[in-house]
N, C-alpha and C positions, 0 to 999 in steps of 0.2 A: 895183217888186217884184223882190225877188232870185231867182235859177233854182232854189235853196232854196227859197223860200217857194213857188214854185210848184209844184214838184215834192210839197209835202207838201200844199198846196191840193187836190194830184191824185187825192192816195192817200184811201182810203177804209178804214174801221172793217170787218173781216171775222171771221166764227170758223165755226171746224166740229168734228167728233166726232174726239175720238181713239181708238185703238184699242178702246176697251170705252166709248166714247159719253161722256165728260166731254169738256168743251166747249173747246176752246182758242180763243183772243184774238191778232188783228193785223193787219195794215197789210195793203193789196192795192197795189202800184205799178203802172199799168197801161203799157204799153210807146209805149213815144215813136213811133209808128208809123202807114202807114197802109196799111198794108198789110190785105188783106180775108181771107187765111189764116191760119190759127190759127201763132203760134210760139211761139217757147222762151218756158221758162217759168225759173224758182229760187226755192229755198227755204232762209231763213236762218232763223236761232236764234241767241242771245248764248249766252253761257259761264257760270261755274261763278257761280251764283244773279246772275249781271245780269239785265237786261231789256231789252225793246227800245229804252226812250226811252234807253238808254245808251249810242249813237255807233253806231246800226244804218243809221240813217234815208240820214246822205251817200253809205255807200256804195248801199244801195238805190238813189238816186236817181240816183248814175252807173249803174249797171247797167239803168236802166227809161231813161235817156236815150240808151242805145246800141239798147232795141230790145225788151227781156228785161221781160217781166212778171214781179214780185217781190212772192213773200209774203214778208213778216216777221210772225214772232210770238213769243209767249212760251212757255217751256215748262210742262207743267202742274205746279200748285201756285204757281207762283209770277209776280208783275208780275197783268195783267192775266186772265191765261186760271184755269179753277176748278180746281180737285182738289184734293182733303184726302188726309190732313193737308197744309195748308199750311208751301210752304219746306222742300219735303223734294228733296233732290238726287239725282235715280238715274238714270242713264245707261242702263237697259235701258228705262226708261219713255221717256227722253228722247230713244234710239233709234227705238222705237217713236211718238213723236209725229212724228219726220220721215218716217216711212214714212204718218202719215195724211197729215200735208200736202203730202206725193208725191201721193197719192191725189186729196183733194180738187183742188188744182191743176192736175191735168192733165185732170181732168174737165170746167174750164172751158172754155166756146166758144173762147177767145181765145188757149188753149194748145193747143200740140202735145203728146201725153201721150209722143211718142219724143223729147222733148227738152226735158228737164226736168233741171235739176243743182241740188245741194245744196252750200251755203255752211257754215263755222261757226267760230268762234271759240273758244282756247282749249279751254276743256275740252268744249266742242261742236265744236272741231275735231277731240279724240276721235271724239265722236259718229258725224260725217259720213265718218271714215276705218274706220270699222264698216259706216257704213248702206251705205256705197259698195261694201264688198267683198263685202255681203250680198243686197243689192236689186237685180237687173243691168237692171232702171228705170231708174235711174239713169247719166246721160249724161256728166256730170263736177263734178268733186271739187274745194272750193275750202278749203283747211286754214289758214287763217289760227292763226301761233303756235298751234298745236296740242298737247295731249296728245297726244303720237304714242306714247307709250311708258313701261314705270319704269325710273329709276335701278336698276342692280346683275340687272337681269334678260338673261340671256344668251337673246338671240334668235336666236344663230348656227347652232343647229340646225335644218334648216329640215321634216326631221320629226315634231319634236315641236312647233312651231310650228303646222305642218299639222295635226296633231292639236287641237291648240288651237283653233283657226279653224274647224275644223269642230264641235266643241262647242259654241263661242259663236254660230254660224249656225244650228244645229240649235235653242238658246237661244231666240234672237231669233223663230226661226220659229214657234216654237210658241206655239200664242195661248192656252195656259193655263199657259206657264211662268215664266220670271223675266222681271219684269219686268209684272208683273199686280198688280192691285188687291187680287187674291186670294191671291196667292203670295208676298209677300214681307213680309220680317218688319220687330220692330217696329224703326223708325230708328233711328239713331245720332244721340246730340246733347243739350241744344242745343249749334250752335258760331257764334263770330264769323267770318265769309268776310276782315275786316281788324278791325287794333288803332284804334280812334276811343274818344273821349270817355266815360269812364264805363263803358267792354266790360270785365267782368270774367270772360268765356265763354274757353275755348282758341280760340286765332284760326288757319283754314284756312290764309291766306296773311300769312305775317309781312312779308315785303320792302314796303319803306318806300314803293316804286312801285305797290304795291296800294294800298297805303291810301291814296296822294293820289292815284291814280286815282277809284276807288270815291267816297273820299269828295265829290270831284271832282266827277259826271258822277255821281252815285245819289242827286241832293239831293230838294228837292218837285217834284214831278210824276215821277218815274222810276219809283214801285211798287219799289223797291228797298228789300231789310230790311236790317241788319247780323244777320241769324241765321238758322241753318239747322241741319239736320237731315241727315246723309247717308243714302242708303238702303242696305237691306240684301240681298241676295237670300237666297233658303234655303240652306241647306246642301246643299251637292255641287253647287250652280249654278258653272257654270265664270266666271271670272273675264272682266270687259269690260276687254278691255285690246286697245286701239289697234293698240298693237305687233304682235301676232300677225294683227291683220288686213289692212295696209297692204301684203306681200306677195301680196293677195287683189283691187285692188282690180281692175289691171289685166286686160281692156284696155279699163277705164275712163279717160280720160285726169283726170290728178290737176294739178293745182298747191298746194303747198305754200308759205307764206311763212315763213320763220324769222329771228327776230331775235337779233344779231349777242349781244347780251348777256342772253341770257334765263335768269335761275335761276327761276322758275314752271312754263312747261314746255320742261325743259331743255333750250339748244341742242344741245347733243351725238346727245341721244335725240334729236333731232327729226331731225338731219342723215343719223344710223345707219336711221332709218326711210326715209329719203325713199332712200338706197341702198340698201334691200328691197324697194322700191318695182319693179314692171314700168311700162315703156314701155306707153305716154307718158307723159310726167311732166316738169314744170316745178319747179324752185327759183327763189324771188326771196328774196335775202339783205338785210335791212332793217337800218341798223345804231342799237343800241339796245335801250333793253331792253321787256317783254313786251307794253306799252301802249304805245310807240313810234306805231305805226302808224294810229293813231285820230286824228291831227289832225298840221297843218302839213306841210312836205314829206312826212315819209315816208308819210301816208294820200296825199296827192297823188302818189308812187312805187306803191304797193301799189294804190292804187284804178283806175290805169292799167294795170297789169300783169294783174291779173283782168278786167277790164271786156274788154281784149283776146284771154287765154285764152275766156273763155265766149261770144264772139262766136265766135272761132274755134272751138270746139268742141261747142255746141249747136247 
């Protein structure tokens, strides 16, 4: 048996409530350990409509091999966990599902709930460069090729930024505003997330590296669609943008990974983010582009570099 196969022998089938009780769906890593104290714990999430069975699993399995109990799961509506409509993408929900599986997590016997850190990928490494500067739970921040930011948005003020950051936290906090079942309107869509066989839908992501990604590593067994839905929030809801909150996360410690040739989430923004960024804070430069890091060396570079940060700082 391979340290793969055992390590997924290991893991076990989990779910619990998200913030208004819909159920989410995933994996429990339990920590390489024998130690009789409760410790660290993480929580990861794939990106913009993947799922878990889609290259979650290796890195969990370094991370529960160093020590660190590991939930992975899916976010709601989509892969395994419930919420309707189904395949609908919204980042204030998918905020708020990292703040339940904060919760539930650290609630277990086997975790320590002061050290606890959030994972995420792409456009859940949005996510987690929110939840990080929102939730001060949260112990450290792992952004894997992240939405850190948009193109053509000037973040150099660092007042009206401020201003921003405190709207989308006041946002997030409030358990009846964006980002509710109740509050947000009706979605945007349908769309293809990549160009495959037969998609005559507008496609999220055109680069020719999605789509032999996705189509790649989203075959039978992934729970993976080619369609989605973006979500809406109401009107006057301040905008979830990364950008404004990454100079918020600190003195969370953060590591960021950014790839060397990334037009998805653009290296540029991601580099101008990571220097808004407070201390402490980690760069690892991957070179390649957005999917680079899921397999052969450079997951073997990046899966080192993390596994080490979150020892170190959980």
């Amino acid at each position: 048996m391979t340290p793969g196969d055992t390590a997924i022998s290991s893991r076990s089938d989990v779910e619990f409530p998200d913030h208004e009780g819909v159920t989410l769906r995933g994996w429990l890593y339990p920590a390489a350990t024998d130690a009789t104290a409760p410790g660290p714990g993480l929580v990861m999430a794939h990106g913009f409509s993947a799922t878990k069975e889609m290259g979650l699993g290796p890195f969990a399995e370094q991370f529960a091999a160093a020590g660190i109990t590991v939930l992975v799961y899916d976010h709601r509506g989509l892969g395994g966990s419930d919420g309707e409509p189904r395949q609908v993408v919204d980042p204030y929900l998918q905020a708020r599902g990292y703040r339940a599986a904060i919760d539930w997590l650290g609630a277990r016997a086997e975790v320590d709930a002061d050290r606890v850190g959030i994972w995420g990928s792409s456009f859940s490494g949005g996510d987690v460069l929110v939840v990080g500067a929102v939730d001060r739970r949260v112990r450290a921040v792992v952004a894997n090729v992240p939405l850190a930011g948009f193109p053509g948005v000037d973040y150099s003020d660092p007042a009206t930024n401020a201003g921003s950051f405190v709207a989308l936290r006041d946002a997030l906090d409030d358990p009846t505003g964006p980002g509710t079942a109740a509050a947000v309107a009706e979605p945007a869509g349908p769309l293809a997330p990549v160009h495959a066989p037969g998609n005559d839908l507008p496609v999220v992501m055109p680069q020719p590296e999605s789509t032999e990604w996705f189509l790649r590593v989203g075959g039978a067994g992934s729970n993976w669609q080619n369609r989605v839905w973006l979500g809406r929030a109401p009107d006057g809801a301040p905008a979830f943008d990364p950008g404004v909150a990454v100079a918020h996360i600190a003195p969370t410690p953060l590591l960021m990974i950014v790839a060397s040739d990334d037009t998805l989430a653009a290296t540029d923004v991601a580099i101008a983010a990571y220097e808004r960024a407070g201390d402490p804070k980690q760069l690892e430069l991957v070179d390649g582009h957005h999917f680079v890091d899921y397999d052969g060396d450079a997951f073997t570079q990046v899966a080192r570099v993390m596994t080490d940060f979150l020892v170190a700082t959980l």
